[in-house]
C-alpha positions, -999 to 999 in steps of 0.1 A, spaced: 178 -229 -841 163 -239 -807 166 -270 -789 136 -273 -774 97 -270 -789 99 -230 -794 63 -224 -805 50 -243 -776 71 -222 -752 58 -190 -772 23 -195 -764 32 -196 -733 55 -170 -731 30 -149 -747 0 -156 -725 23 -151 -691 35 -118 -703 3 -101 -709 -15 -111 -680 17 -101 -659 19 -64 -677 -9 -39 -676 -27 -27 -711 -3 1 -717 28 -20 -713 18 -50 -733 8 -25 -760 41 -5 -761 62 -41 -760 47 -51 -789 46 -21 -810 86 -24 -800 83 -59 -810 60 -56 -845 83 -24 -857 113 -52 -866 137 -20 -857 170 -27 -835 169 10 -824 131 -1 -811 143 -34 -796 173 -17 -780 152 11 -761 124 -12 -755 152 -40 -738 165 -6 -716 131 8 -707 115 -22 -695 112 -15 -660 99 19 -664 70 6 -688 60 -27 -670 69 -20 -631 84 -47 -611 57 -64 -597 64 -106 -594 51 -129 -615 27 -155 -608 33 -191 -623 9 -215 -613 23 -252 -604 3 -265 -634 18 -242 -662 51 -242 -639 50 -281 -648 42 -272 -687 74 -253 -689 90 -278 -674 84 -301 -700 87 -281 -725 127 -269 -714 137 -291 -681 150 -266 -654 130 -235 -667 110 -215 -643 94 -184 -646 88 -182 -610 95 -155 -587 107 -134 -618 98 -100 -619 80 -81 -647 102 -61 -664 124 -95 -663 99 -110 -681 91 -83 -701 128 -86 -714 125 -123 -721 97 -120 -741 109 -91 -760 141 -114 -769 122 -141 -775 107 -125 -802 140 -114 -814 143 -128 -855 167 -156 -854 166 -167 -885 201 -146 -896 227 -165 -871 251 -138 -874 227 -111 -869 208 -127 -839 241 -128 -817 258 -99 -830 222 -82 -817 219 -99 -779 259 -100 -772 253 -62 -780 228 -64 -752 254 -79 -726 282 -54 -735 264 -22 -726 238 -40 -702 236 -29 -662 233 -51 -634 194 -58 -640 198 -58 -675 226 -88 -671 205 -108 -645 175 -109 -674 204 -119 -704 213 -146 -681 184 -159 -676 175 -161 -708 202 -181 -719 174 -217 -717 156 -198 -747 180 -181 -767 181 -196 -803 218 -210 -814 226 -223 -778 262 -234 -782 268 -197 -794 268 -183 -759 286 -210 -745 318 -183 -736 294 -157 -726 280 -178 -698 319 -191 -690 325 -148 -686 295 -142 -668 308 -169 -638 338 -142 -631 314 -116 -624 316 -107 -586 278 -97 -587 253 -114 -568 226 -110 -584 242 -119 -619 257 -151 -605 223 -158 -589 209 -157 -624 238 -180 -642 237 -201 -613 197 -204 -597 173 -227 -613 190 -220 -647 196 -254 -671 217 -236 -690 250 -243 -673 244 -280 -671 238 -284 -704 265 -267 -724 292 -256 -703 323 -279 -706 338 -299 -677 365 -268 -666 341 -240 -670 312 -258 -649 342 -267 -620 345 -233 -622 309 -223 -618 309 -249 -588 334 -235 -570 327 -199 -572 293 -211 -562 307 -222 -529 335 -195 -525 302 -168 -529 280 -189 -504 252 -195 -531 225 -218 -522 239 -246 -544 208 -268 -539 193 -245 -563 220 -253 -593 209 -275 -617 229 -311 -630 250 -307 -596 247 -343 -591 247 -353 -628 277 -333 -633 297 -342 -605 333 -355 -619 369 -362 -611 384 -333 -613 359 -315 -594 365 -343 -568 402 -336 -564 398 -301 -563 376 -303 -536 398 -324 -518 424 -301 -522 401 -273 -509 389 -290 -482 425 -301 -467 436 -264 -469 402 -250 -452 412 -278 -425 447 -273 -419 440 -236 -411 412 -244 -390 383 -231 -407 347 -247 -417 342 -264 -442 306 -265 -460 291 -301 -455 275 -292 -491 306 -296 -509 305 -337 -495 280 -338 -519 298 -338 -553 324 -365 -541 300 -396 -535 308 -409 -572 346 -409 -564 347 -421 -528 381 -439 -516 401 -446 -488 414 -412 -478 378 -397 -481 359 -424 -466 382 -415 -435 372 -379 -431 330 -390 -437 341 -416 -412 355 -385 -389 324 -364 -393 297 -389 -389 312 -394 -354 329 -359 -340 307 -333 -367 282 -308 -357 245 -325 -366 244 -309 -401 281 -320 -409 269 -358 -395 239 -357 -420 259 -342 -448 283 -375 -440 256 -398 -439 241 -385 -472 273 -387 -494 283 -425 -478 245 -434 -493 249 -420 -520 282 -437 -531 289 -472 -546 315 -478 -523 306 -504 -503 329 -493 -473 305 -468 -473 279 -484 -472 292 -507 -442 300 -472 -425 267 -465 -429 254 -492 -416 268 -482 -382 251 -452 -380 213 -468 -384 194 -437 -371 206 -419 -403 204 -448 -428 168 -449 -415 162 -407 -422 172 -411 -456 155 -442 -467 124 -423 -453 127 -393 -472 135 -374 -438 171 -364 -444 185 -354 -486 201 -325 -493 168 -300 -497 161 -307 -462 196 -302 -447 195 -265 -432 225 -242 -452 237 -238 -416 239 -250 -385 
């Protein structure tokens, strides 16, 4: 049902949530919890807020790197109560009848408000039956919310690991069309592909023809599938680009196995040096100028 070690992650889980929520709250979730009603899991899932506050949570780098291990990419950190109140509650959901368990959370989704949506998407990691809410996710990327695409999007391993190649493009590009912090979205690198590659390419050419700027981020996901007719733009930038569109060159030339690249590069020591230092990498390149 899960692919990750669930009982480890329930401990957890467990301990986090009650030393986030106050004595009443924890109570009340767990009398919610213990009933085994869906009327009681329903109201509980809508009520949260009310019941545990909003306060944010406090995940120590220690049990930040037990997670971690536990599901690669998950973080509890910087979520709010009531969004970790609504995690554990669906943690807790009985998953044992397939049918039953997602008939129960996509429920959830189609009656669920914006705060309600942001704590469904985040739970994607932990939901038992993963590839079932493979669509759900792929929907969720049309969503012209912030804060929902935030939580699809933001330190969320769920994306990486099950979307398929189109649906992740997708994610990707809305990513950059929405000005999200891509840095924070996890497998870009991994993920990066061909047809990603060209559609960037054809993005880009448009953005320049009209005159308008184009994010030095989006260099990033072409490294893997450098040519000719790319290497001449990075050649462009490195030379005529504002400072963060010459770093964002000089970080996608490194990062490629082309070794015109890599000679390109090699003209440009002051930046080959920044990177081999750990100066200059993507984290440290300023969203804008």
């Amino acid at each position: 049902m899960f692919d990750y070690d669930a009982e480890r992650l329930r401990l957890i889980l467990t301990e986090l949530t009650r030393s986030t929520l106050n004595s009443d709250a924890w109570i009340w979730l767990n009398e919610k919890i213990n009933s085994g009603k869906i009327a009681d899991f329903n109201t509980a899932f809508v009520l949260m807020p009310r019941k545990t506050g909003k306060s944010v949570v406090h995940v120590s780098d220690e049990l930040s790197e037990e997670i971690n291990s536990i599901k690669p990419g998950l973080t509890f950190k910087n979520w709010t109560a009531d969004r970790l109140g609504r995690i554990y509650l669906i943690f807790n959901l009985d998953a044992t009848d397939h049918a039953v368990y997602v008939k129960t959370v996509e429920n959830l989704f189609l009656t669920a408000e914006v705060s309600e949506l942001v704590a469904l998407y985040s739970s994607l990691p932990v939901l038992a039956w993963a590839d079932a809410w493979k669509l759900r996710c792929a929907e969720g990327i049309r969503s012209n919310i912030g804060s929902v695409l935030e939580a699809i999007m933001y330190d969320n391993p769920y994306p990486s690991d099950y979307l398929d190649e189109n649906a992740w493009n997708q994610l990707v590009m809305k990513a950059f069309f929405t000005d999200k912090d891509v840095n924070r979205i996890i497998g870009l690198d991994e993920r990066a592909n061909a047809d990603l590659k060209a559609t960037i390419s054809d993005y880009t050419a448009e953005r320049k023809a009209a005159g308008r700027k184009i994010n030095p981020f989006l260099w990033r996901l072409t490294a893997k599938f450098m040519d000719a007719e790319l290497l001449n733009d990075l050649g462009e930038l490195i030379k005529h680009g504002s400072k963060r569109e010459k770093q964002a060159a000089a970080l996608t030339l490194y990062y490629s196995d082309f070794q015109p690249a890599a000679d390109l590069l090699d003209e440009h020591p002051e930046f080959l040096a920044a990177i081999k230092n750990k100066e200059l990498n993507w984290d440290t390149l300023n969203p804008e100028d």
